[in-house]
C-alpha positions as CSV (number, residue, x, y, z in Angstrom):
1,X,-13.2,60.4,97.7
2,X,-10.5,58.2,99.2
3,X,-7.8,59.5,101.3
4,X,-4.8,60.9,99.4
5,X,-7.2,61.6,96.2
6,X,-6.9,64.7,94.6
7,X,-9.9,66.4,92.3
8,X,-8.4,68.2,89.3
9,X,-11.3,70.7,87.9
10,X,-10.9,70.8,84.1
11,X,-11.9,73.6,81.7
12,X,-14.4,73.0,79.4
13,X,-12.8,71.8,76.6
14,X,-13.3,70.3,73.3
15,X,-11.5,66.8,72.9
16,X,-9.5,64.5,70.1
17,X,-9.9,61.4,71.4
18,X,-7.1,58.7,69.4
19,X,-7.8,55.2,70.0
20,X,-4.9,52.6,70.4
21,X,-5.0,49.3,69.8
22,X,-2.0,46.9,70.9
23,X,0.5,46.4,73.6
24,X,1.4,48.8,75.7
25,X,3.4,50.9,76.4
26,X,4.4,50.6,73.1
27,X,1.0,51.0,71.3
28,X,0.1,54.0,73.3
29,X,3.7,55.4,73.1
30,X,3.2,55.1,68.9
31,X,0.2,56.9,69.3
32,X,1.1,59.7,71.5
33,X,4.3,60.3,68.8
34,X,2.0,60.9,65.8
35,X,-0.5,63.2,67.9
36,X,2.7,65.5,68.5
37,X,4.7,65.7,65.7
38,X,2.2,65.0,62.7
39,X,-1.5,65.5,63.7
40,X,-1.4,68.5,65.9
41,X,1.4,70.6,63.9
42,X,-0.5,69.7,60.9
43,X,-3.8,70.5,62.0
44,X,-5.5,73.5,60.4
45,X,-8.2,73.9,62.9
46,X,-7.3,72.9,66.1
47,X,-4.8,73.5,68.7
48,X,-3.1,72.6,72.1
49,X,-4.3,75.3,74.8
50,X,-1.3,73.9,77.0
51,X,-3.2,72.0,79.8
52,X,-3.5,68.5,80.6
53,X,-3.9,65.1,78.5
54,X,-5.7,62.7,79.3
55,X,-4.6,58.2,78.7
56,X,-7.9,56.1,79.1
57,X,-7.0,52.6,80.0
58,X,-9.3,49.0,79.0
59,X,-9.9,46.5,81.1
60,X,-8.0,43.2,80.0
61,X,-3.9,42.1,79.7
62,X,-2.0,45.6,78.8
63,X,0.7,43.1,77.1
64,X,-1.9,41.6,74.5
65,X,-1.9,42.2,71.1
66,X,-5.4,43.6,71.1
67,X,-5.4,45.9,74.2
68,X,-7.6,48.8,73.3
69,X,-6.5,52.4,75.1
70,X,-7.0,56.2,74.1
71,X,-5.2,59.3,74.5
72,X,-7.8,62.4,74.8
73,X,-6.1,65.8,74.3
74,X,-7.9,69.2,74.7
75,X,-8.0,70.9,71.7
76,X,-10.1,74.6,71.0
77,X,-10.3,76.1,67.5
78,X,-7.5,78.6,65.9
């Protein structure tokens, strides 16, 4: 591991991973907002056990119009 690195150990978790498609931040920013306020609070099965998030980044031009990202966010079962 490079010099100034830091290994996080995550839990085992289960994960909702939400693909984004578009510029960012924008696109990813768009996508964060509805996990938050509509698909978690509205989810009857799953929900946040208050750890970390994770944003997955593609290769390519973050500006272009088809930039492909994902948020993954833990989830465990109610």
């Amino acid at each position: 591991m490079p010099e100034g690195m830091t290994v996080y150990e995550l839990p085992d978790f289960d994960w909702a991973i939400f693909d984004c498609s578009g510029p960012c931040p924008k696109a990813l920013q768009d996508v964060n907002t509805k996990i938050w306020k509509e698909w978690l609070p509205g989810n009857p099965d799953f929900e946040f056990p208050g750890r970390v998030n994770i944003e997955w980044y593609g290769d390519g031009d973050p500006s272009a119009s088809d930039y492909h990202a994902a948020i993954w966010i833990p989830v465990k079962k109610k």
